[in-house]
Each structure stands twice: as C-alpha cells, then as structure tokens.
C-alpha positions as a printed NumPy array, in Angstrom:
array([[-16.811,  29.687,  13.833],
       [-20.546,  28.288,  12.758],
       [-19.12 ,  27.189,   9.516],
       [-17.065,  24.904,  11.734],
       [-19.236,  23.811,  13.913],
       [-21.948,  22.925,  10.626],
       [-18.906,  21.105,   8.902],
       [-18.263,  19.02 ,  11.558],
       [-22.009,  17.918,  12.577],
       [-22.091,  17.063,   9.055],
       [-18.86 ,  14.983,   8.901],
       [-20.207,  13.18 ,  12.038],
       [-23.581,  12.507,  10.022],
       [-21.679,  11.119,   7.303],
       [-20.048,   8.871,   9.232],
       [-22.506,   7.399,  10.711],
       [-23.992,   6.47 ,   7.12 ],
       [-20.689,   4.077,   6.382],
       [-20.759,   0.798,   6.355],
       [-17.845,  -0.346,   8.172],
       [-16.293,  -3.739,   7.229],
       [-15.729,  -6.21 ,  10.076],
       [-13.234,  -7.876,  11.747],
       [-13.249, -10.638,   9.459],
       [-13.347,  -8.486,   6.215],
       [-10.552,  -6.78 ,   7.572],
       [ -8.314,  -9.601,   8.128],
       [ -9.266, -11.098,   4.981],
       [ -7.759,  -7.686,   3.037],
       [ -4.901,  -8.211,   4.549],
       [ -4.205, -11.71 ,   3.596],
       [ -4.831, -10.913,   0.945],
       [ -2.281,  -8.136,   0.713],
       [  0.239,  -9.804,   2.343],
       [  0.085, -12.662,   0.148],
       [  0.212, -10.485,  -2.938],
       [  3.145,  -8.499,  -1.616],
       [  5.175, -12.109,  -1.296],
       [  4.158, -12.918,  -4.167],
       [  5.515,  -9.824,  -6.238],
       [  8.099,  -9.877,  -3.731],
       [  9.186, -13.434,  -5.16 ],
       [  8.756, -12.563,  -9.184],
       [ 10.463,  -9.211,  -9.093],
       [ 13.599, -11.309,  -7.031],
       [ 13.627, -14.141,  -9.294],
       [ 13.595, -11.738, -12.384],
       [ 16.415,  -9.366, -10.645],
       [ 18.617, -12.788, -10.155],
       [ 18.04 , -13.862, -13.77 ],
       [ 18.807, -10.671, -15.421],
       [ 21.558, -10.5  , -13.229],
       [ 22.782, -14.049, -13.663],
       [ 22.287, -13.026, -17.384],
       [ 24.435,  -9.674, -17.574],
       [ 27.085, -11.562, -15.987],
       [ 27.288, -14.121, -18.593],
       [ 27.085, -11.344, -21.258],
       [ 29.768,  -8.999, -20.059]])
C-alpha cells in the first residue's frame, strides 16, 4: 500500500510541473482541427465523387 501512496504523491508532483495551455490556446487547437477535418472532409468527397463519376463512365 506505500508503493501507492509514493506513486501517487509523485504523479501529483508531476502535475503540478505542467504547463497547462489556456483558454485561448485551447480554442485555437481546435479551430484549427475543425478546420482541417472540413477540409479533408471536402478533398476526400470531391475525390470519392470523381472516381465515382469516373467508374461510371468506364463501366
């Protein structure tokens, strides 16, 4: 039970070391994120419609 009781001190001392981002960091990741994610979102649809579109034409 003292190993517990050590490993958790120390995960509380490490914590305390991090540098947490703020609000504004945070909402700036996920802009970023989400605007990515469209983005990909967008290109992988456009390329499934054209290779569809294409397949079509083929067969």
């Amino acid at each position: 039970m003292g190993k517990v009781k050590t490993f958790a001190k120390e995960c509380v001392a490490e914590l305390r070391k991090v540098v947490w981002p703020t609000r504004d960091d945070v909402l700036a990741s996920v802009k970023v994120v989400v605007v990515s994610t469209v983005a990909v979102a967008i290109v992988l649809g456009l390329l499934d419609v054209a290779f569809t579109s294409f397949m079509r034409f083929v067969f």
